[in-house]
LUMDO-242164 format. One record per residue (C-alpha): x, z, y. Coordinates in pm, whole numbers, padded with zeros to 5 digits, always signed. Each point is the difference from the previous one (the first is absolute). Last residue first. Example, Ala and Ser with C-alpha at 12.3 -4.5 7.8 and 13.67 -1.06 7.14 Angstrom:
+01367+00714-00106/-00137+00066-00344/
END
This chain:
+00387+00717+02475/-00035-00161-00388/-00234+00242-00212/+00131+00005-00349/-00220+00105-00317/-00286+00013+00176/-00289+00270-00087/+00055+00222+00280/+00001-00309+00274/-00343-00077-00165/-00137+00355+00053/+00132-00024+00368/-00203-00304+00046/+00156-00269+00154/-00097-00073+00393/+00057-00330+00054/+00106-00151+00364/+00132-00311-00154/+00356+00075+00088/-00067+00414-00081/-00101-00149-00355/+00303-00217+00014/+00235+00296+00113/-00155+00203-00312/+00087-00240-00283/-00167+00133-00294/+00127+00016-00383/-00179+00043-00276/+00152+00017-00350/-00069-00109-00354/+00259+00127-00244/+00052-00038-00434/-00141-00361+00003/-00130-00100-00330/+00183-00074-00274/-00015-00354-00276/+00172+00097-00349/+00323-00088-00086/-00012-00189-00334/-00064-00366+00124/+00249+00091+00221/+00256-00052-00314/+00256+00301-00023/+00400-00165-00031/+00201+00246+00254/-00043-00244+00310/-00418+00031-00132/+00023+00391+00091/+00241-00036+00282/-00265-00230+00141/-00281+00238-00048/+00172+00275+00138/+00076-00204+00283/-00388-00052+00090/-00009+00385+00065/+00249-00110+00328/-00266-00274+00100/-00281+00172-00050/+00118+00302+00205/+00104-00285+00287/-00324-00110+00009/-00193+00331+00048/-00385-00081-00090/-00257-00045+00295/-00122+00189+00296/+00081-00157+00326/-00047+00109+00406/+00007-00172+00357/+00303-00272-00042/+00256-00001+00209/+00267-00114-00273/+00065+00318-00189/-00362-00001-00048/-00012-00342-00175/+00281+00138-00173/-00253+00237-00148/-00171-00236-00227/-00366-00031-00042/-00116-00041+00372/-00245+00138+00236/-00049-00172+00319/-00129+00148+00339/-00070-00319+00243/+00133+00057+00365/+00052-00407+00065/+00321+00003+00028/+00090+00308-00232/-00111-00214-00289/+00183-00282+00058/+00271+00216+00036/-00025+00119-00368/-00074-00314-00086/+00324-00140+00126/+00201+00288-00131/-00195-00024-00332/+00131-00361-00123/+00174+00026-00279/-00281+00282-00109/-00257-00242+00103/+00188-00281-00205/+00056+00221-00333/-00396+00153-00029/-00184+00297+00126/-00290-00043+00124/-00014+00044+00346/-00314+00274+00124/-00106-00079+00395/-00200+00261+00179/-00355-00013+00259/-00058-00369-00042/-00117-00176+00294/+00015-00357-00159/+00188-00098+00329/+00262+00258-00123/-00004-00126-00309/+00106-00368+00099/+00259+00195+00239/+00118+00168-00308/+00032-00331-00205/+00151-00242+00282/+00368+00077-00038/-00028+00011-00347/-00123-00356-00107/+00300-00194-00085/+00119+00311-00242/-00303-00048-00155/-00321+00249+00047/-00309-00021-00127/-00281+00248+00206/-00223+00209-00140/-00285+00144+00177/-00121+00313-00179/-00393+00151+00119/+00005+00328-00025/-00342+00188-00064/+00063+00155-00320/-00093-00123-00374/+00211-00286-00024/+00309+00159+00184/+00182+00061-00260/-00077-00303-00282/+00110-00220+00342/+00335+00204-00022/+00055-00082-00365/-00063-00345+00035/+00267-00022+00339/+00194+00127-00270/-00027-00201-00306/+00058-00327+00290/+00315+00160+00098/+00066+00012-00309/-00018-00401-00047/+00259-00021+00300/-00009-00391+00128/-00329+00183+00215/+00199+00241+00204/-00166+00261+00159/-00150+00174+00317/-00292+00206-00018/-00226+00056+00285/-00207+00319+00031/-00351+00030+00135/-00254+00304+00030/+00319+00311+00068/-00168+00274+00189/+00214+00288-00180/+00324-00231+00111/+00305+00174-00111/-00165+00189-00331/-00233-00327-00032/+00318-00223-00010/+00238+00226-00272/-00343+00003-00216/-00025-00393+00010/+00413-00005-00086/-00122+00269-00236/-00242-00235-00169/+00261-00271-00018/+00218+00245-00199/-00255-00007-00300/+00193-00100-00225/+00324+00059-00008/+00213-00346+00032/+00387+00058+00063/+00020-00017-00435/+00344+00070-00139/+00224-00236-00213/-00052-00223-00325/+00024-00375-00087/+00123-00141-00314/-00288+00019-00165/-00128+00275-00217/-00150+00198+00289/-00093+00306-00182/-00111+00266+00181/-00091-00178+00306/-00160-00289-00266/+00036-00335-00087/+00231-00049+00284/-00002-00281+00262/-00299-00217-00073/-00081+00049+00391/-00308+00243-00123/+00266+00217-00163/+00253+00048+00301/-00237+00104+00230/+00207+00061+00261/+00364+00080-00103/+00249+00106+00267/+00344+00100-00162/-00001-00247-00212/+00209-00116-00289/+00093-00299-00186/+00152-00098-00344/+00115-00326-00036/-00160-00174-00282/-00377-00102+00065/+00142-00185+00364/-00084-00201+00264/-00395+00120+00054/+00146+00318-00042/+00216+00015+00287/-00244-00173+00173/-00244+00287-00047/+00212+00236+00037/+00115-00111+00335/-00395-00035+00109/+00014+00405-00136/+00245+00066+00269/+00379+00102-00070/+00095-00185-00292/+00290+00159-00229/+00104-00284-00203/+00232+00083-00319/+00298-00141-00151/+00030-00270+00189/+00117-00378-00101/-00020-00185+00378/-00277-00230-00134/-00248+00310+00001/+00077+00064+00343/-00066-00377+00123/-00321+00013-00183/-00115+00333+00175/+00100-00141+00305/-00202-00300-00061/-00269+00194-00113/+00046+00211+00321/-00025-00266+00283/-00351+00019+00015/-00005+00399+00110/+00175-00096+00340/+00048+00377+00163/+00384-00040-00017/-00014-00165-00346/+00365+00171-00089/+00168-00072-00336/+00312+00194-00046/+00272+00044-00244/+00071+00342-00099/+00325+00111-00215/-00005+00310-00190/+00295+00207-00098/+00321-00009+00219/-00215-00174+00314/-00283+00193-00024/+00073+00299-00125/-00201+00142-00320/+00083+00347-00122/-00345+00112-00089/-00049+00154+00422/+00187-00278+00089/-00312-00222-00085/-00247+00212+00169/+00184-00029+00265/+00017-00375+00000/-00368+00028-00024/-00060+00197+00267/+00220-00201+00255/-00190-00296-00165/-00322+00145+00126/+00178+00125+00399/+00127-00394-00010/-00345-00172-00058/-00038-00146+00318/+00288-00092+00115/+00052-00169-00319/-00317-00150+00033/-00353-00031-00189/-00128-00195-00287/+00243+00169-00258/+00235-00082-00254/+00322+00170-00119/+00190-00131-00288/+00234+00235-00208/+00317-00101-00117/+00178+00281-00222/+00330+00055+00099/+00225-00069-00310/+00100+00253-00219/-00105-00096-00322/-00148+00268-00237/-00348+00011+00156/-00073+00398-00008/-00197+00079-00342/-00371-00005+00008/-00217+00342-00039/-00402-00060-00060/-00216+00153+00260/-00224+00279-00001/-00253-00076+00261/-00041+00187+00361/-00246+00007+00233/+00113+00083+00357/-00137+00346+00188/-00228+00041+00209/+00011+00166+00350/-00396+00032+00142/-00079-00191+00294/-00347-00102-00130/+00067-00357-00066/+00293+00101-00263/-00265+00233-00166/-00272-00225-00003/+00261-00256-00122/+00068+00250-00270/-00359+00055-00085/-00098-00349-00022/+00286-00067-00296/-00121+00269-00185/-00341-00118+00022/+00104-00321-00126/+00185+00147-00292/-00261+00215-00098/-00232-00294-00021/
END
């Protein structure tokens, strides 16, 4: 019981704003490999390589920062789903075939596969979402598999997304919800959000999107009359933000997303874990197993930094009027 509360606490914490700091674990010293061989490390993820450049930029700096150059030290061979999550067991397979030392999966789907094709080859992940409830880890503080990483799930981040919408619409009564239904967390997450608004007034109209379908999603919800759009986050919305993000202008909805590229892209406002922080912590884990530590060992952390950013020309665009006190609390306000 003390653990649980513990554990609500420091999401409370996150939630609120407030900076926290990473948990750390004693953990067991390994030798540096004695060959001197690059090490081959297989990267797998449901998105792009367009997409996910400014993540592996962290990583890769993360990795110099142990001494670890791609190219004299590491070797990466790609596997790209480029928003297609149903290609990534096959990826996964094909990765696992190609005699890696490690998979570092960049989506929890990736993970997934990863695992799926392999109990030996250790594999971490920057973005875990309920890794225990997938059969991923035993445990956040032990995961005794061969998967580890750091969550991009806090719960209770839905609820904000809600929060985010009242503070730019007081008057809010309907809110559409855009997300992909081959995503299973999408699906914890659209849960989460209904738990938020069951005991107000709002009435959620959700919306499943495939890459097929986007073009006709926000004028679907516009015909709905919903008052502000929240995307879930997942690998083929984030592929594909600059089209939803002008979707979304076209038809005047405000939408509120979980990743700040979104943002970068046109989009209205985010609040959601940093990526690219994940990704460049995720390198300590790698160096870690590189150097002979099992993940099964490395416990499970939460996201260090949650941060809001708002896109100011898209509120002027849509004729919104942010609320100062909103604009104080953002992390980066794009002009």
């Amino acid at each position: 019981m003390a653990h649980y509360i513990a554990r609500r606490r420091f999401l409370a914490t996150l939630l609120g704003g407030a900076a926290a700091s990473s948990c750390t674990w004693p953990f067991a010293a390994f030798g540096q490999a004695s060959d001197k061989r690059p090490r081959r490390i297989g990267y797998i993820s449901a998105s792009s390589a367009a997409a996910a450049a400014q993540n592996l930029a962290a990583f890769l700096e993360g990795m110099r920062a142990h001494g670890y150059v791609e190219g004299r030290d590491i070797e990466i061979n790609y596997r790209w789903g480029e928003g297609h999550v149903e290609r990534l067991p096959t990826l996964a397979e094909e990765l696992v075939r190609s005699k890696i030392d490690l998979i570092l999966a960049g989506t929890v789907q990736a993970t997934v596969a990863s695992s799926n094709a392999t109990k030996a080859v250790p594999i971490v992940c920057p973005l875990l979402a309920d890794p225990e409830r997938l059969g991923l880890i035993k445990s956040d503080a032990r995961p005794a598999g061969n998967v580890t990483g750091l969550l991009e799930w806090v719960e209770g981040l839905p609820g904000k997304h809600l929060e985010l919408v009242h503070d730019l619409i007081p008057s809010v009564t309907k809110i559409g919800l855009v997300l992909n239904p081959d995503n299973v967390h999408s699906l914890i997450q659209r849960r989460e959000l209904e738990t938020a608004v069951a005991t107000t007034d709002i009435k959620i109209v959700s919306i499943e999107a495939r890459r097929e379908d986007l073009d006709s999603i926000f004028p679907k919800l516009s015909r709905e009359r919903v008052d502000a759009v929240i995307v879930l986050r997942d690998a083929m919305l984030y592929v594909e933000r600059g089209r939803i993000a002008a979707s979304a202008m076209a038809v005047r909805l405000p939408t509120v997303y979980g990743f700040r590229e979104h943002v970068d892209a046109g989009g209205l406002i985010s609040y959601g874990i940093s990526m690219p922080e994940n990704f460049r912590r995720a390198a300590d884990y790698v160096v870690k197993i590189l150097k002979g530590a099992k993940p099964g060992d490395l416990p499970v952390e939460f996201p260090t930094k949650l941060e809001l950013v708002i896109n100011l020309k898209t509120a002027r665009a849509l004729g919104l009027q942010v609320p100062p006190t909103l604009i104080a609390r953002a992390d980066e306000v794009i002009e």
